[in-house]
N, C-alpha and C positions, 0 to 999 in steps of 0.2 A: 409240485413242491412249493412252498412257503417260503422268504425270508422274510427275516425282521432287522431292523434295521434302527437304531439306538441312537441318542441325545438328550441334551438337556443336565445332565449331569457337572458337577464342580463342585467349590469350598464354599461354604457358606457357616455363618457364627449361628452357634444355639440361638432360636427363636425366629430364624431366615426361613425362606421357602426358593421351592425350587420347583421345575416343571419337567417330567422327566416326558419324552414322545416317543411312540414305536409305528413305526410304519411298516404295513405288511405289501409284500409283492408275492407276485407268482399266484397260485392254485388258491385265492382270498376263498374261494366260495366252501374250502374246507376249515374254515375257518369260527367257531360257536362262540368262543372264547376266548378273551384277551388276558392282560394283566401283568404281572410283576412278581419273581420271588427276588430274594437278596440273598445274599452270604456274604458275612461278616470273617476276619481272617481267626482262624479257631473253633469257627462255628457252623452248625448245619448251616445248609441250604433253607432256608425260612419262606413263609407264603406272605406275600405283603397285600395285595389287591388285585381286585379281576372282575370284569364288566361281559357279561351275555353279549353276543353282539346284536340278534334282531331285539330281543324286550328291553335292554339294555337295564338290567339286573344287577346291581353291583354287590361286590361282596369285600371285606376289609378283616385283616387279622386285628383282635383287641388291642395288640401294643399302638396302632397308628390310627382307630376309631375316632372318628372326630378331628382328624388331623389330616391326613391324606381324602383327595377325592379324583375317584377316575372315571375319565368321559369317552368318547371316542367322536371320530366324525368319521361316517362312512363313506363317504364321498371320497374322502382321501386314505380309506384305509387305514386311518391311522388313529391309535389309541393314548392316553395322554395321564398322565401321573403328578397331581397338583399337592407338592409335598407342602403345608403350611406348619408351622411351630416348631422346626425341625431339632432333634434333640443329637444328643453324641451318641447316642444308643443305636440313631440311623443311619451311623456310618454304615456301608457297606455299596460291596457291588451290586447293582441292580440289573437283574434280566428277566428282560420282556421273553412272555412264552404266550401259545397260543396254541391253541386244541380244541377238547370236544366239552368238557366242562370246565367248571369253575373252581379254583382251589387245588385241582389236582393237575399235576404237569401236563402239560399236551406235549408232541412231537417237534415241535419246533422253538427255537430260542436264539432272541437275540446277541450281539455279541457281547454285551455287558456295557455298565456306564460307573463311574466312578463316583459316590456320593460321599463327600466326606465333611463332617460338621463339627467345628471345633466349639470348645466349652471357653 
């Protein structure tokens, strides 16, 4: 089994940045895929970013292109979420998940981190 394990998270003004990290323990070698969805209060579950972990392949929904960039360092198992320009639209909770691909949910999820960006 997998945990993940969530930070980096807080308040920050429109145009702030924030660095979200997930560190994974346990059974890492089942591990293909990183990344991040949100949910906002009202709203689906949304796909925000996600990095391969050997080619380190990254993939980014259009609302946060050019704005967000995710890295990992394997060494530490852990994957990292570089929010820049941040808007009020990225309010939301963030959870790290991990699987077999990119973009679509894996089996495992962090326990959430609270981003919230005032106007």
């Amino acid at each position: 089994q997998v945990q993940l394990v969530e930070s980096g998270g807080g308040l920050v003004q429109a145009g702030g940045s924030l660095r979200l990290s997930c560190s994974a323990s346990g059974r890492t070698s089942s591990i293909y895929a990183m990344g991040w969805f949100r949910q906002a209060p009202g709203k689906e579950r949304e796909f925000v970013a996600a990095i391969m972990w050997i080619a380190g392949i990254t993939y980014y929904a259009d609302s946060v292109k050019g704005r967000f960039t995710i890295s990992r360092d394997s060494a530490k198992n852990t994957a990292y979420l570089q929010m820049n320009s941040l808007e009020p639209g990225d309010t939301a909770v963030y959870y790290c998940n991990a699987g077999i691909v990119a973009m679509s949910p894996g089996p495992y999820w962090g326990q959430g981190t609270q981003v919230t960006v005032s106007s």
